[in-house]
Backbone as ProteinMPNN parsed JSONL, in Angstrom:
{"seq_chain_A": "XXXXXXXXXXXXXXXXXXXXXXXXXXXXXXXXXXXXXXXXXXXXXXXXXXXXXXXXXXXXXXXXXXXXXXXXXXXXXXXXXXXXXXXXXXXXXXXXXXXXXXXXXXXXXXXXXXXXXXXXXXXXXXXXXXXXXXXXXXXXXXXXXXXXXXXXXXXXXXXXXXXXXXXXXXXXXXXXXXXXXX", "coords_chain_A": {"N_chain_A": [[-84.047, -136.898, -72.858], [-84.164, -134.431, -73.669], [-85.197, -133.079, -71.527], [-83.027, -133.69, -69.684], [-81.196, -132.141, -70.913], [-82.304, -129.049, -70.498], [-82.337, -129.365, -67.521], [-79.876, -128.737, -67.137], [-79.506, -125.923, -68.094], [-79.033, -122.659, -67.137], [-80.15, -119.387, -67.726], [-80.764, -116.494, -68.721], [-82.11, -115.804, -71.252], [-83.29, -118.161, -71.931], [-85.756, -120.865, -71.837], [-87.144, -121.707, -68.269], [-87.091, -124.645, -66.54], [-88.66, -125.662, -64.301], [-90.24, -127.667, -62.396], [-90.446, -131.305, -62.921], [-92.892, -133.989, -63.434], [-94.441, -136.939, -64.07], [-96.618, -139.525, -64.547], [-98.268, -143.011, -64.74], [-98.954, -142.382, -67.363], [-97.976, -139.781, -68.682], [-95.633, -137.096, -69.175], [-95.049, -134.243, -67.049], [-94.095, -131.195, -67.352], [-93.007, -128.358, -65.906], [-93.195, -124.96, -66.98], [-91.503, -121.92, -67.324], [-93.697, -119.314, -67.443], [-94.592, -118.029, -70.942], [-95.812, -115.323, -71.732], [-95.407, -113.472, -74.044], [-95.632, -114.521, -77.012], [-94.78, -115.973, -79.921], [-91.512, -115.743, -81.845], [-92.028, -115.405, -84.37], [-94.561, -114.946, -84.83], [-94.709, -112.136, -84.164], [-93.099, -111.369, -86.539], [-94.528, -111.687, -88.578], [-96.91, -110.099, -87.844], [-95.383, -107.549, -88.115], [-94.744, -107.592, -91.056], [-97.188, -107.79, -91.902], [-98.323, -104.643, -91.476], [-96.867, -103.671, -93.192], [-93.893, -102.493, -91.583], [-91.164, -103.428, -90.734], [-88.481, -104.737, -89.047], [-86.619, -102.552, -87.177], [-82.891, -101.755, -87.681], [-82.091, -101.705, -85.169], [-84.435, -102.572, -83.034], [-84.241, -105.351, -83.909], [-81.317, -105.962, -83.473], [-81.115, -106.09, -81.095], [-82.884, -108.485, -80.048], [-81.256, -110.076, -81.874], [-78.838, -110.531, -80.165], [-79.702, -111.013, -77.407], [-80.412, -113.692, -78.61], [-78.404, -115.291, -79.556], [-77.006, -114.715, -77.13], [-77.62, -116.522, -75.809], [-77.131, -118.886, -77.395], [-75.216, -118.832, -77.008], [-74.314, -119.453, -74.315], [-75.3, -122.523, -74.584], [-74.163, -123.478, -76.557], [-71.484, -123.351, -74.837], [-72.211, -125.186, -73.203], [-71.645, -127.515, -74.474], [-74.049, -128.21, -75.637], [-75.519, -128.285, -78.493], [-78.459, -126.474, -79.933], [-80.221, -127.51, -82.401], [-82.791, -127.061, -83.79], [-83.18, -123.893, -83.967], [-85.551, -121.495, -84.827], [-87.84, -118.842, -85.567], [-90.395, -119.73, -84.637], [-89.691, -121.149, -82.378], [-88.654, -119.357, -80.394], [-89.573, -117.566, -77.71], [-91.287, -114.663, -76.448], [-91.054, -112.964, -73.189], [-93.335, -111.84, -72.27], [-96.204, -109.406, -73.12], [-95.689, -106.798, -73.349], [-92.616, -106.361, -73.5], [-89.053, -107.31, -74.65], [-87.957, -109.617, -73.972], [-86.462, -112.198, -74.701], [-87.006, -115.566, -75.218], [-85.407, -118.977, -75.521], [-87.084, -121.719, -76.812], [-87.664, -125.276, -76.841], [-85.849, -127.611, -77.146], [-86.269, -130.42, -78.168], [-84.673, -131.472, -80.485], [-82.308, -131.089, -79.796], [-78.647, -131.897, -78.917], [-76.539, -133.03, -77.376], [-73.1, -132.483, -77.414], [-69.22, -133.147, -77.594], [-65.839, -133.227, -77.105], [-64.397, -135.582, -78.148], [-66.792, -136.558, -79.857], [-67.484, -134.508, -81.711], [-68.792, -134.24, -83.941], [-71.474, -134.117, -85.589], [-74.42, -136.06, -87.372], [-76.902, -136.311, -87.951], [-79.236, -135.735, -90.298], [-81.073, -132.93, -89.044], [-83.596, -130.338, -88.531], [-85.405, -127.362, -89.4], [-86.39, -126.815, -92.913], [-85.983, -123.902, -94.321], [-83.822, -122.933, -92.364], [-81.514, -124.637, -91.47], [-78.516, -125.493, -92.161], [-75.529, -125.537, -94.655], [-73.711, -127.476, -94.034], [-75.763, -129.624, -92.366], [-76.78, -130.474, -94.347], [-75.1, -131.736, -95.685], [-74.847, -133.909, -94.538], [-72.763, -133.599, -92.101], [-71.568, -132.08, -89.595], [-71.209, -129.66, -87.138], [-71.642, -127.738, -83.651], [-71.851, -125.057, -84.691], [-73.658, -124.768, -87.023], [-75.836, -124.13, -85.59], [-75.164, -121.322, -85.63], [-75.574, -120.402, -88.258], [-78.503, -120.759, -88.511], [-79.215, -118.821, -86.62], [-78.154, -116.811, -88.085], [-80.005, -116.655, -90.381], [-82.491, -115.899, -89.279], [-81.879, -113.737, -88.346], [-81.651, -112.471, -91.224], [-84.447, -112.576, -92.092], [-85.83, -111.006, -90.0], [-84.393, -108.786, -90.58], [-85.208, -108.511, -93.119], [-87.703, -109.515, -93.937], [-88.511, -112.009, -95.194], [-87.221, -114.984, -95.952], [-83.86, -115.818, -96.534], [-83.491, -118.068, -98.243], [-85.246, -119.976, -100.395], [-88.15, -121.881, -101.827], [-90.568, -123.756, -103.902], [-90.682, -125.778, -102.565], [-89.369, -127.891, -99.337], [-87.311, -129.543, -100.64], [-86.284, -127.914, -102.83], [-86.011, -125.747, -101.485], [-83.665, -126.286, -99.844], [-81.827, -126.98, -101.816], [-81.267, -124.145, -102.86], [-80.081, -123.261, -100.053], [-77.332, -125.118, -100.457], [-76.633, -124.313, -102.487], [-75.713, -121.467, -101.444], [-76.343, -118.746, -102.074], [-76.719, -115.971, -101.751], [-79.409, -112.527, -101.97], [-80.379, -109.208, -101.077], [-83.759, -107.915, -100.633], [-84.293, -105.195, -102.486], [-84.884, -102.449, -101.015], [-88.115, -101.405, -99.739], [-89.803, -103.136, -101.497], [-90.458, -105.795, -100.527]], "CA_chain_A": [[-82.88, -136.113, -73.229], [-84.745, -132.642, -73.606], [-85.503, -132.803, -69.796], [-81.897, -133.559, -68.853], [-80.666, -131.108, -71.142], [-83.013, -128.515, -69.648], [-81.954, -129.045, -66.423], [-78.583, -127.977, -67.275], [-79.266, -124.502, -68.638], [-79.859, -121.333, -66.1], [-79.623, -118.249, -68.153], [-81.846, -115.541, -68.588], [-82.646, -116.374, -72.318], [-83.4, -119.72, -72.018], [-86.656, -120.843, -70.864], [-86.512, -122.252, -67.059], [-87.785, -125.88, -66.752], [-88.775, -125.542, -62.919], [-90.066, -129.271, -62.332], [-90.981, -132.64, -63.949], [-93.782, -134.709, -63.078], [-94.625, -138.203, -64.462], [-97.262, -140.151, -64.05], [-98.49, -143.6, -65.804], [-99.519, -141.997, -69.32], [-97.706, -138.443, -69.535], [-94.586, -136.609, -68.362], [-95.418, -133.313, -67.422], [-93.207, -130.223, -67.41], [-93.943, -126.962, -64.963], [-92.12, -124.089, -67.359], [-91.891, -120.581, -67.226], [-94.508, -118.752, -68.248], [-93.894, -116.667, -71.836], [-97.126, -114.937, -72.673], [-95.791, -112.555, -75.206], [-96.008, -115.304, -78.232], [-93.373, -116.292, -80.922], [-91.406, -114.102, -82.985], [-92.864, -115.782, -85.777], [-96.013, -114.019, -85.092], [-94.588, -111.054, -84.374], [-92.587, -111.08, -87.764], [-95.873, -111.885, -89.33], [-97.087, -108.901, -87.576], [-94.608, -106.411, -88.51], [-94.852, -107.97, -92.233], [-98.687, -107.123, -92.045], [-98.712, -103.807, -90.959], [-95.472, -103.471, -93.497], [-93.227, -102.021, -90.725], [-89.967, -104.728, -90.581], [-87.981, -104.585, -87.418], [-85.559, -101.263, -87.219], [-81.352, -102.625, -87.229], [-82.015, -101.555, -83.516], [-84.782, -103.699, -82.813], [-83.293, -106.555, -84.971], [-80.025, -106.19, -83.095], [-81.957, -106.19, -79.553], [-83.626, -109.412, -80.475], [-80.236, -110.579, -82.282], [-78.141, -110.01, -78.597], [-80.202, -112.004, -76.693], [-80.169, -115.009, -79.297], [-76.041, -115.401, -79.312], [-76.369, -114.989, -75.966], [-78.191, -117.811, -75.224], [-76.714, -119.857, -78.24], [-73.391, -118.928, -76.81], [-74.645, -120.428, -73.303], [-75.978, -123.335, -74.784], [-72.519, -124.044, -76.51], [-70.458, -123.526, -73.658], [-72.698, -126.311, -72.038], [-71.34, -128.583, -75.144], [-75.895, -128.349, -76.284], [-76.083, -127.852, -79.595], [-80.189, -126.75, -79.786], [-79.978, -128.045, -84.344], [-83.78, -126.184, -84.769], [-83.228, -122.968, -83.92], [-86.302, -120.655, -85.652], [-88.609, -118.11, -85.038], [-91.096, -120.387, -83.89], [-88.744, -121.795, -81.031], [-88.152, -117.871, -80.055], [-90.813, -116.911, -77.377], [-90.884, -113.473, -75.743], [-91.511, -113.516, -71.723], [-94.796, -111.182, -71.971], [-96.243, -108.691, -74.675], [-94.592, -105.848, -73.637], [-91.375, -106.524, -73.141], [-88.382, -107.825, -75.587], [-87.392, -110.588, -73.545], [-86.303, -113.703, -75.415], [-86.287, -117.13, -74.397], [-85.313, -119.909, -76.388], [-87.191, -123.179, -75.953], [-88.129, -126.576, -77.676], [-84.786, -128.619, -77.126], [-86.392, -131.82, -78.423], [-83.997, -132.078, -81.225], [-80.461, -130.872, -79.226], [-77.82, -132.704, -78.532], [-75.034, -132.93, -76.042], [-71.321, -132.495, -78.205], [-68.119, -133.405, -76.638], [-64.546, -132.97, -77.661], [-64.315, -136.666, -79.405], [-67.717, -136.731, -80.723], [-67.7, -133.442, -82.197], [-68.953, -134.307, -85.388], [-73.344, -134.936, -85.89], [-74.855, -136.757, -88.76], [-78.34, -136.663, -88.677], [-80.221, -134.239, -90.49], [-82.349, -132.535, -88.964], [-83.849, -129.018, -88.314], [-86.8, -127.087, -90.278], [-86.015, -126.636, -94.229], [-85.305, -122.592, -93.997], [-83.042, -122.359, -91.165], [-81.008, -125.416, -91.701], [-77.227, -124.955, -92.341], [-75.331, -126.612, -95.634], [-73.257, -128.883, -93.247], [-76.441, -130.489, -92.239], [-77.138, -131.095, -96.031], [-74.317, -132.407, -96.129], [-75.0, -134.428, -93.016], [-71.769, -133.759, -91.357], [-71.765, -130.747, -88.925], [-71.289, -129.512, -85.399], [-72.759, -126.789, -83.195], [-71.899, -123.687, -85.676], [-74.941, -125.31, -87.437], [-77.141, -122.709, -84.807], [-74.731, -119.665, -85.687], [-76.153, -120.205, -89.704], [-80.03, -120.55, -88.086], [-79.199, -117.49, -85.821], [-78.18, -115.361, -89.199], [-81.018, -116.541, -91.262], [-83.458, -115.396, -88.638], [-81.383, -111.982, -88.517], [-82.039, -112.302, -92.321], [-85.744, -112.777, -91.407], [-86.405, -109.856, -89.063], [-84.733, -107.201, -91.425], [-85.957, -108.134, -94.815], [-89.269, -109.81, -93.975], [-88.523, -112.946, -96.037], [-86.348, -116.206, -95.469], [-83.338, -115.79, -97.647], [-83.383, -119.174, -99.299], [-87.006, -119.585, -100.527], [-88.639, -122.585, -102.74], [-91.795, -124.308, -103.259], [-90.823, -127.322, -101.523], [-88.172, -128.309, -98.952], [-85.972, -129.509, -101.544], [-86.274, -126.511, -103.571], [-85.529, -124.801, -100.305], [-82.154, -127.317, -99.633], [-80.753, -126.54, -103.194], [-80.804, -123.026, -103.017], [-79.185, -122.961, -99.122], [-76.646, -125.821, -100.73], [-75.515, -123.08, -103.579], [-75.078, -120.334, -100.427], [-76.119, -117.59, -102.493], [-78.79, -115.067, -101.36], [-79.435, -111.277, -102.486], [-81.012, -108.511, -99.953], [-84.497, -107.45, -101.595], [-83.915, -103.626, -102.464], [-85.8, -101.228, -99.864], [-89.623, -101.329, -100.158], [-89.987, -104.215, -102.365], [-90.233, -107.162, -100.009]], "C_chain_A": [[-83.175, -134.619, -73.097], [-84.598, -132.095, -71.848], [-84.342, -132.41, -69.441], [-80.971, -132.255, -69.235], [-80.92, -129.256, -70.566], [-82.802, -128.105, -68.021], [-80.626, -128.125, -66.131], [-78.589, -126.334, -67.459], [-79.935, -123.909, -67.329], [-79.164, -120.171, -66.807], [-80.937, -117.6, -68.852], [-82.376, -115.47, -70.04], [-83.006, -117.411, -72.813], [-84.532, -120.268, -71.279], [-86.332, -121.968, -69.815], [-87.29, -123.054, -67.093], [-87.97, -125.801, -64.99], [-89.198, -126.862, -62.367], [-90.85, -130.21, -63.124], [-92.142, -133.576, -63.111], [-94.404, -136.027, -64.14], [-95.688, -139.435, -63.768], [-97.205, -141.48, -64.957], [-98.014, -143.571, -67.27], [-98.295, -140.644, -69.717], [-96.529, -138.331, -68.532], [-95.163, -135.404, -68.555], [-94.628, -132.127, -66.8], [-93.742, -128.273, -66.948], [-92.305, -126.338, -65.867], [-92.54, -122.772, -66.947], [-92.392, -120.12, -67.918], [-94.26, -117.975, -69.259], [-94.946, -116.507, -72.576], [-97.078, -113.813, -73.365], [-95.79, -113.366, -76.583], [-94.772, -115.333, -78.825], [-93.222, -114.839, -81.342], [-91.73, -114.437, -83.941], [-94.042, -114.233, -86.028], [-95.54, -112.529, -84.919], [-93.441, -110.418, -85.754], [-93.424, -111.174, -88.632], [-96.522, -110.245, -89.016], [-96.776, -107.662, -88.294], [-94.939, -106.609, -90.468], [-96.674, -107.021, -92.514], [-99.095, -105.804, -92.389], [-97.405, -103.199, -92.136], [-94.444, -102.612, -92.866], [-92.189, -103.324, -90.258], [-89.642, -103.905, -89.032], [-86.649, -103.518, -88.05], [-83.985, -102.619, -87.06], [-81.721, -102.328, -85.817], [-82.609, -102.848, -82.884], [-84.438, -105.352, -83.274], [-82.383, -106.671, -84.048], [-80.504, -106.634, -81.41], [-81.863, -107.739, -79.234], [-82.075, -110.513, -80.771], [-79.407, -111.375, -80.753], [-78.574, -111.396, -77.745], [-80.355, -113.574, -77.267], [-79.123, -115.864, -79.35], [-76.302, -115.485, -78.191], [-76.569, -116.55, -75.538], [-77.747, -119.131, -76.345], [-75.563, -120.143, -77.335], [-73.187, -119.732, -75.345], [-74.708, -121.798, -73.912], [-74.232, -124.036, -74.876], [-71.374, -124.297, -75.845], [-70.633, -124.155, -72.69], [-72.47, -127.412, -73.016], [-73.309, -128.782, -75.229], [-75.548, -127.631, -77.651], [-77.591, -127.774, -80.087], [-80.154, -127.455, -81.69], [-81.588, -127.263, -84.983], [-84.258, -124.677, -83.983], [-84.611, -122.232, -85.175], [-87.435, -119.808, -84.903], [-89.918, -118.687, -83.922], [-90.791, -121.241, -81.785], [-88.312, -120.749, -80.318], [-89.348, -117.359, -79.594], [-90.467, -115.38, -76.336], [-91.829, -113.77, -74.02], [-92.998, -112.869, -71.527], [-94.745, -110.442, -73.436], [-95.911, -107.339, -74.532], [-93.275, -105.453, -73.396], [-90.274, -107.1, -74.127], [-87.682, -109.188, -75.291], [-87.205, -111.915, -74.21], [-85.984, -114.765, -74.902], [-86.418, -118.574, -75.64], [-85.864, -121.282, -75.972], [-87.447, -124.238, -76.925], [-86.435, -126.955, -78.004], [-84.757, -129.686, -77.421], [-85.46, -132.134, -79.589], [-81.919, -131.792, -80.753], [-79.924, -132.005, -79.114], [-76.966, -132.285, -78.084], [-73.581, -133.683, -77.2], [-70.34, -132.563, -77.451], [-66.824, -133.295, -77.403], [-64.302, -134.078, -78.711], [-65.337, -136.741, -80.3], [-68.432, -135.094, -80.932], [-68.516, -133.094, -83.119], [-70.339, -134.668, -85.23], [-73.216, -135.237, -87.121], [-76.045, -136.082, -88.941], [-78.614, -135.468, -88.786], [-81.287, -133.945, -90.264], [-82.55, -131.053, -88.773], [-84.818, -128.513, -88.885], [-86.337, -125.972, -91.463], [-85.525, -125.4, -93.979], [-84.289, -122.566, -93.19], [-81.824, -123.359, -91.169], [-79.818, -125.427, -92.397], [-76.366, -125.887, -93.504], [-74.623, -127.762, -95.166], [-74.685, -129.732, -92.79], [-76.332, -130.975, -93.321], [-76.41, -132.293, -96.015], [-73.865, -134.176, -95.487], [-73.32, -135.071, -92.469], [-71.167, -132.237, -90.701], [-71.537, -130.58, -87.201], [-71.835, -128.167, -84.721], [-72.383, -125.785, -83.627], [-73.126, -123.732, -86.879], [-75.875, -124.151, -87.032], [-76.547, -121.567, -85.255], [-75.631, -119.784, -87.338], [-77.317, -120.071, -89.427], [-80.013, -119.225, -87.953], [-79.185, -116.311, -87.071], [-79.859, -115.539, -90.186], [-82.231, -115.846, -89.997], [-83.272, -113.993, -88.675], [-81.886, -111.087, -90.189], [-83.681, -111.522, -92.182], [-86.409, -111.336, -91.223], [-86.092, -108.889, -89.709], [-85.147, -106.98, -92.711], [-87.22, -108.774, -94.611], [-89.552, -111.201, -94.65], [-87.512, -113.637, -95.691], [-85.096, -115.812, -97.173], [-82.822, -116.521, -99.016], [-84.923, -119.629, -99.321], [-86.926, -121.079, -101.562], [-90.132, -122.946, -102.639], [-91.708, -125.437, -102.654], [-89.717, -127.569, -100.352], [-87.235, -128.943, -99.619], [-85.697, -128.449, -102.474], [-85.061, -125.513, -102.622], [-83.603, -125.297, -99.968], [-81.157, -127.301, -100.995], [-80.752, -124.982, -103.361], [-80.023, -122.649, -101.534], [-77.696, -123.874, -99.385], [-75.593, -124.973, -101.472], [-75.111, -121.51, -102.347], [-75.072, -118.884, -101.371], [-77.328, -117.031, -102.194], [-78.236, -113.477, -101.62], [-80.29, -110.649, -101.292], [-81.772, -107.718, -101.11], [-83.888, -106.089, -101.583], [-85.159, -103.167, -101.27], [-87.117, -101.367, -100.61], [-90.197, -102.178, -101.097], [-89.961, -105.578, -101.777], [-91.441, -107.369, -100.176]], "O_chain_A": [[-82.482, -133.797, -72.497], [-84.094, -131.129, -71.275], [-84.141, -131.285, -68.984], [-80.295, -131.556, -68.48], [-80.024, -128.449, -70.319], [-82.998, -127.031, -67.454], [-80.398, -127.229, -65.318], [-77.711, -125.621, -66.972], [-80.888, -124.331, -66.675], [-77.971, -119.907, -66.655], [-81.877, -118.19, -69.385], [-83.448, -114.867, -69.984], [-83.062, -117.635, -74.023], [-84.426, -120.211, -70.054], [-85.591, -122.918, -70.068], [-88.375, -122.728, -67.576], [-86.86, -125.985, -64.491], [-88.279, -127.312, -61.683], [-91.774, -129.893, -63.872], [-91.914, -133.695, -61.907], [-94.878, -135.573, -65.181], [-95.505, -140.054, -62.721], [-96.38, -141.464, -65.87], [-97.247, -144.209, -67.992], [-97.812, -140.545, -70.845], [-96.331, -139.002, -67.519], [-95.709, -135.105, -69.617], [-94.549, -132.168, -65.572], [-94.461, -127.42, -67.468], [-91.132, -126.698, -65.761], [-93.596, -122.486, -66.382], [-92.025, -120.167, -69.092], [-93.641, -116.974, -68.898], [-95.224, -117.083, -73.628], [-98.061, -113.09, -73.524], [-96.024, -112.568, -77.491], [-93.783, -114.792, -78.33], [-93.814, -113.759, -81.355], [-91.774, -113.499, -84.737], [-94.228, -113.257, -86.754], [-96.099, -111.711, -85.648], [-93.088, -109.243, -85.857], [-93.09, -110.674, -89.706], [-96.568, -109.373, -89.884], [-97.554, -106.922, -88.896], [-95.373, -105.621, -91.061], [-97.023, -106.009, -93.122], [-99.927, -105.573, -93.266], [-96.982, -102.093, -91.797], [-93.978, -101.823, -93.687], [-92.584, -104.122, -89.409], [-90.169, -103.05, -88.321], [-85.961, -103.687, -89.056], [-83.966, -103.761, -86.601], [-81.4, -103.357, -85.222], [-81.996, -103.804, -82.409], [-84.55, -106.33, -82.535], [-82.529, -107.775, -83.523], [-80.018, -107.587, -80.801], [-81.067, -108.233, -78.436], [-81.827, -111.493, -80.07], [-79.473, -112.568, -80.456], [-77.954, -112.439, -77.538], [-80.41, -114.533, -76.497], [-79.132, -117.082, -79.171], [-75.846, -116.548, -77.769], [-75.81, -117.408, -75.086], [-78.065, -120.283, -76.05], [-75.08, -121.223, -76.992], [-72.223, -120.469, -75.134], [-73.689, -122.359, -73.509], [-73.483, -124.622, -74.095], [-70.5, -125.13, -76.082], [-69.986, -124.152, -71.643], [-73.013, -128.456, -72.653], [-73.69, -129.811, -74.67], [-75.334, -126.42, -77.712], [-78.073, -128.781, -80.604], [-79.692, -128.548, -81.362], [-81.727, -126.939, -86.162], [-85.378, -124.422, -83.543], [-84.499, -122.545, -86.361], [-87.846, -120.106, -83.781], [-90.258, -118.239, -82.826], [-91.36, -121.573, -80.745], [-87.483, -121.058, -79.462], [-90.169, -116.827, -80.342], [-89.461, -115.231, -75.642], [-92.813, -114.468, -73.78], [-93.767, -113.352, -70.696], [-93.981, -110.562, -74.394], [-95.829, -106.657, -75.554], [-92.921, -104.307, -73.121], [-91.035, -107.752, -74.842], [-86.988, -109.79, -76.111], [-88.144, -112.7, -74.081], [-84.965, -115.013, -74.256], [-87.361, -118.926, -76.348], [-85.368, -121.945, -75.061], [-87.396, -123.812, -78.079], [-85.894, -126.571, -79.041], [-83.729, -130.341, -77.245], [-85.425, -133.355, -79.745], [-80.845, -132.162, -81.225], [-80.551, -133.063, -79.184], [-76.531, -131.158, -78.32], [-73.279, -134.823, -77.555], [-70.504, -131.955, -76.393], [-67.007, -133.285, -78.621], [-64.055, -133.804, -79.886], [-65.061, -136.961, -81.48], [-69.488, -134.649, -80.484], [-68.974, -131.961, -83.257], [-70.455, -135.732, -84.621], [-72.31, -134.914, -87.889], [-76.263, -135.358, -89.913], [-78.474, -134.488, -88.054], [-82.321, -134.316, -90.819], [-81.495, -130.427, -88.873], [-85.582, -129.461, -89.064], [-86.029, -124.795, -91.276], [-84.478, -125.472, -93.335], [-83.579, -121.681, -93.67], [-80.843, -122.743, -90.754], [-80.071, -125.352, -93.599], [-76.498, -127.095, -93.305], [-74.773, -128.874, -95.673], [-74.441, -130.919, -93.009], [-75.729, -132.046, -93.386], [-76.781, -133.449, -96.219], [-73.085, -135.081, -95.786], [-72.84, -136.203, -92.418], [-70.436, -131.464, -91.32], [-71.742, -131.413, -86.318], [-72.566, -127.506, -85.458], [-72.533, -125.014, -82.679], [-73.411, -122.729, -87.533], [-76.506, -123.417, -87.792], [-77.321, -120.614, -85.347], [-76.521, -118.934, -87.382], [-77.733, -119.09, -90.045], [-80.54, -118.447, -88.748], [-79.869, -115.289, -87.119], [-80.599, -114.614, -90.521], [-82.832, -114.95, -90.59], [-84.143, -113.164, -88.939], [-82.245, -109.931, -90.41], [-83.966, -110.325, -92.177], [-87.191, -110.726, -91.952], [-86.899, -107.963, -89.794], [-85.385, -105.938, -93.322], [-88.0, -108.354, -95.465], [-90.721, -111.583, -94.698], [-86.685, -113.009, -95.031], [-85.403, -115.637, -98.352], [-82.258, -116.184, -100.057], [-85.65, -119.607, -98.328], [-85.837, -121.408, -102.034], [-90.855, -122.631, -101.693], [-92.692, -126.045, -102.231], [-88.712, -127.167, -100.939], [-86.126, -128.891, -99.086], [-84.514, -128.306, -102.78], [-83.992, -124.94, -102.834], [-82.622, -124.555, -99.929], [-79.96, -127.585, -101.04], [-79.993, -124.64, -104.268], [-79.255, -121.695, -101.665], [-76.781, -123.518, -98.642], [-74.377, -124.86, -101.318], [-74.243, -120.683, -102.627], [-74.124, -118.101, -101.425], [-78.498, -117.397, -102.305], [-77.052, -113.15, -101.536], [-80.882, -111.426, -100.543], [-81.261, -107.129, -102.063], [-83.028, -105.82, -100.744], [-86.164, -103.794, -100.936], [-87.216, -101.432, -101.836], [-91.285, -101.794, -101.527], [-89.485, -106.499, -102.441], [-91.925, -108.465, -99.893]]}, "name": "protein", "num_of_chains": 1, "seq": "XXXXXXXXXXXXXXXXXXXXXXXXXXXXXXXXXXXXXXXXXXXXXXXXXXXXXXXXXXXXXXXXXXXXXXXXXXXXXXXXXXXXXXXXXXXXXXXXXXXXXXXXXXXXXXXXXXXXXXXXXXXXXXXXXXXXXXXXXXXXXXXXXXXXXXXXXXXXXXXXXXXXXXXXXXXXXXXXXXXXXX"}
């Protein structure tokens, strides 16, 4: 499913699946190279060094995320685990974003609009999943919590456990730390 979905996308935020190979034991997948690393790490980074991402850079970063959501959707793909980790940049000095790891998408259609299963990774995960009944506006709630993310430095629904985490995105209430206190 990943593959086929894969094949479908050509857009400049989206990483390019160039060809498939299969042998016996393994399937193996020639992608495009993206050796500037997650934005994980580089939100880890910025966290480190305590320097968050400017609204500029944030919005940069933002731009290119929609875009490629907004592709995705207008190919009826809903990607469902959108997160920093799944957000690689094309080199390390450059801002280029490409979205990859499609193993949990799915292909939406006009009658079967509607998903069930929940899935996605605890933080990022939208209360219609919870609820497990949702469709691809699921990624626009990922897409903000990551926006969350990049300008306060912290996930805006927080616990010690993934259910912790799933009852405070369930109640939909989150606060923006004050300035210099993250």
């Amino acid at each position: 499913m990943e593959i086929n979905l894969m094949i479908q996308m050509d857009h400049p935020n989206v990483i390019k699946l160039y060809e498939v190979f299969e042998d016996k034991r393994y399937i193996y997948l020639i992608m495009e190279e993206c050796s500037g690393g997650e934005l994980f790490d580089r939100i880890y980074e910025r966290i480190e060094k305590e320097k968050l991402f400017t609204e500029r850079e944030a919005a940069k970063i933002f731009k290119q995320l929609m875009n490629a959501i907004c592709h995705c959707h207008s190919n009826n793909i809903c990607h469902r685990d959108l997160k920093p980790e799944n957000l690689l940049f094309l080199n390390k000095t450059d801002d280029d974003l490409k979205v990859i790891d499609f193993g949990l998408s799915r292909i939406f259609g006009e009658k079967d609009h509607t998903m069930k299963t929940k899935v996605g990774t605890a933080y990022y995960v939208s209360p219609e999943i919870l609820l497990g009944e949702y469709d691809e506006k699921c990624d626009i709630w990922s897409c903000g919590v990551i926006l969350y993310i990049l300008l306060c430095g912290i996930p805006p629904f927080n616990g010690k456990s993934d259910n912790d985490i799933y009852r405070q995105i369930s109640k939909k209430k989150f606060s923006y730390p004050s300035p210099g206190k993250n």
